[in-house]
C-alpha positions, -999 to +999 in steps of 0.1 A: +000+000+000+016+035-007+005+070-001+002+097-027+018+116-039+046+097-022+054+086+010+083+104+012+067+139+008+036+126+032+063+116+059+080+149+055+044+168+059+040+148+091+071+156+108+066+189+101+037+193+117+048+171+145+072+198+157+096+195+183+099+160+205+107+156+236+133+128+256+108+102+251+092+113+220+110+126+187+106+123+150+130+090+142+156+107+129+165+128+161+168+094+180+203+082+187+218+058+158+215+026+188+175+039+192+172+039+155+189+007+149+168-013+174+138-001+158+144-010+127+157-043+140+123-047+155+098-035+133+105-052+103+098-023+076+089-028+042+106-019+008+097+020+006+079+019+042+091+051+064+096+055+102+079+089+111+078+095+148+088+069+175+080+070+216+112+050+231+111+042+272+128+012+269+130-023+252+102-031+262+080-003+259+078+015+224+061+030+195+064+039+162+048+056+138+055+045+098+040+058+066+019+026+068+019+015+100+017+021+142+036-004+160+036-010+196+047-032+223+024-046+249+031-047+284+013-083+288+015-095+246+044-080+232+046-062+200+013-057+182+007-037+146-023-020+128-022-011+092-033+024+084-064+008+064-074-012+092-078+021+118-114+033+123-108+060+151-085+072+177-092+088+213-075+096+243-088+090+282-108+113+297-090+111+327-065+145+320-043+140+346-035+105+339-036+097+303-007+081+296-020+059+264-043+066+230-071+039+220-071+029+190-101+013+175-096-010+142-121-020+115-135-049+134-146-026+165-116-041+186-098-015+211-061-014+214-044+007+241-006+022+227+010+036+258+030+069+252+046+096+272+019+117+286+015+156+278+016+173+248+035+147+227+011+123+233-017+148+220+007+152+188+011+114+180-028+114+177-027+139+155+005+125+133-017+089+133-047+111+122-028+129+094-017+099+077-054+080+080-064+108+065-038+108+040-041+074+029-083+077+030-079+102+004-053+089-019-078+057-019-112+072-020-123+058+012-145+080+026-142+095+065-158+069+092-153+071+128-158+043+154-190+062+165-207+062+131-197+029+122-215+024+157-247+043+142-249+028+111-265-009+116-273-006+159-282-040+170-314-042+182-324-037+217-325-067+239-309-092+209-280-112+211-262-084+193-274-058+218-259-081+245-230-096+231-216-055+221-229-048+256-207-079+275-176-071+255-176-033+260-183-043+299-147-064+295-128-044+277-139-017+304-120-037+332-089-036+306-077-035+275-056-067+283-084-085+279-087-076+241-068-108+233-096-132+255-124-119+231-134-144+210-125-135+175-088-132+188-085-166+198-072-188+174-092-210+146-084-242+167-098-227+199-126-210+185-136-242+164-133-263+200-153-237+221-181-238+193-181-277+196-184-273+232-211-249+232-237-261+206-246-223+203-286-219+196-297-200+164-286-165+171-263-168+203-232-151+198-202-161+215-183-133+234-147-141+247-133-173+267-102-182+289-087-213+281-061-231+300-063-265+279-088-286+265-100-297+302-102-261+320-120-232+302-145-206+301-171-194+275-194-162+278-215-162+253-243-139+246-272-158+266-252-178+289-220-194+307-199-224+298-172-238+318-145-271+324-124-281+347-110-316+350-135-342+351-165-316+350-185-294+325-212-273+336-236-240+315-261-220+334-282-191+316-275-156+331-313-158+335-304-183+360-278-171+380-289-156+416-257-151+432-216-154+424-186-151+444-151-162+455-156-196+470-127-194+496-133-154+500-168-163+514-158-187+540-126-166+556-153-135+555-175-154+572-146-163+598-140-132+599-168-118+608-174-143+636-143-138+655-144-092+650-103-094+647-096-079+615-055-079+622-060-115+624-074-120+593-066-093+569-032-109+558-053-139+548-081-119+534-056-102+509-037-136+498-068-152+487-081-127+470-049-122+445-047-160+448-072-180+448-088-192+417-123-206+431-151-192+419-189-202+419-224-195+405-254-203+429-282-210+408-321-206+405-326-241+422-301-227+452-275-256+441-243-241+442-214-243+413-180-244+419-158-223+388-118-226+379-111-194+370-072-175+365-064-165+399-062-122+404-074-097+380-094-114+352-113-133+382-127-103+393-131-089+357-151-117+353-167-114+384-178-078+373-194-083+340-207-119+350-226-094+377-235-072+345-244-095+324-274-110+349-285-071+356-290-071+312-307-102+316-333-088+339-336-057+321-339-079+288-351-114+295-344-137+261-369-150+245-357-183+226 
């Protein structure tokens, strides 16, 4: 894919208006020769492709900016990539003081977060990103979308598996953008074909996102309902059906807890267990109670939070089939 006129002349438009860098944040030609030779080494550019602007903390955390390309490194999945044709829309947090990182939203309605330096060169690699999207829309006749109006265009209906399924993977994505790589269409064909044996989906159920250990220990949100494995055992319940959720462990220290009034005594415990302990369970319509193996930490309680959300929907928006 090239730009026109050239991508020469619309990589020396860009820098231009870039300006003046910073420490962190330069166009790539103000970087030291060992900078400029480690991105190269590492971004693996194309015959005629040219590195614009590059944010460089370390190793391990960077960004650059080519005439066809943002690349990035991941703190959790190392180095990811979008082409310029497959970027829909760019924003920034709304928290001011904080934002240390741009979302980028691709073609497909997936959200990647690129962390930068924050101040005023972060604001300026948006606008270098925006430049040559709008550049390369031009050149090939594509006309101006942003996420919101692709949003606008076709809205699922209210209340149908659509409605939920966007709803459940926004509601993930919100706990973290790590999370990205769980949703479903990231996983790969072999998992996604073994999830969909698994599952059996009914006509119009959409599956959402899943975290797989192996073939014996999984789970699978799906638009309607839960799915899950662990050695030996598979179980499903509806959201519909779920009337309470919790760490399994967590419940019976609190309980403890609560019984003796020593919080010194137990707060050590309380804190281990909750950064540790990778029981979960569903307690269902029928009162029988449902024992979950979920990773241990953060995505337990991400999954605690729009497992919570996901029953709230269900209320709101009872399915039908």
């Amino acid at each position: 894919m090239l730009l026109k006129p050239s991508e020469e002349s619309e990589a020396a438009r860009v820098k231009q208006k870039f300006g003046k860098g910073s420490e962190l944040t330069k166009v790539f030609e103000e970087w030291d020769e060992s900078v400029r030779v480690f991105l190269f080494a590492h971004s693996n550019l194309a015959v005629g492709e040219i590195p614009i602007v590059a944010c460089y903390q370390s190793e391990a955390s960077w960004v650059l900016l080519t005439t066809r390309r943002t690349i990035w490194t991941d703190p959790d999945d190392g180095k990811c990539e979008l082409k310029l044709e497959e970027i829909e829309d760019i924003g920034l947090s709304s928290d001011l003081e904080s934002r240390r990182s741009l979302f980028v939203f691709d073609s497909s309605g997936g959200r990647y977060e690129v962390y930068l330096e924050p101040g005023r060169t972060l604001v300026a690699m948006r606008h270098a990103i925006w430049q040559l999207l709008s550049g390369w829309r031009k050149s090939s006749g594509r006309p101006e979308r942003t996420r919101a109006g692709l949003m606008q265009a076709d809205p699922p209906t209210t209340g149908s598996d659509a409605y939920k399924a966007l709803r459940l993977e926004k509601s993930l994505l919100k706990q973290s953008q790590v999370y990205s790589t769980k949703l479903f269409r990231s996983l790969t064909v072999d998992w996604q074909d073994f999830l969909l044996a698994e599952a059996q989906l009914q006509p119009e159920e959409l599956p959402v996102f899943a975290f797989v250990e192996d073939s014996e220990t999984w789970f699978l949100a799906t638009s309607r309902r839960v799915l899950w494995s662990r050695p030996s055992f598979k179980h499903q319940l509806r959201y519909g059906q779920i009337r309470k959720m919790g760490m399994s462990e967590l419940d019976m220290v609190m309980r403890q807890y609560e019984a003796s009034g020593d919080w010194d005594a137990w707060k050590e415990k309380i804190g281990v267990l909750k950064s540790s302990s990778p029981w979960f369970y569903f307690v269902d319509d029928r009162g029988l109670r449902w024992d979950v193996l979920l990773p241990p930490g953060g995505p337990l309680y991400a999954i605690w939070s729009v497992m919570r959300f996901m029953v709230q929907l269900e209320r709101i928006h009872p399915c039908q089939a």
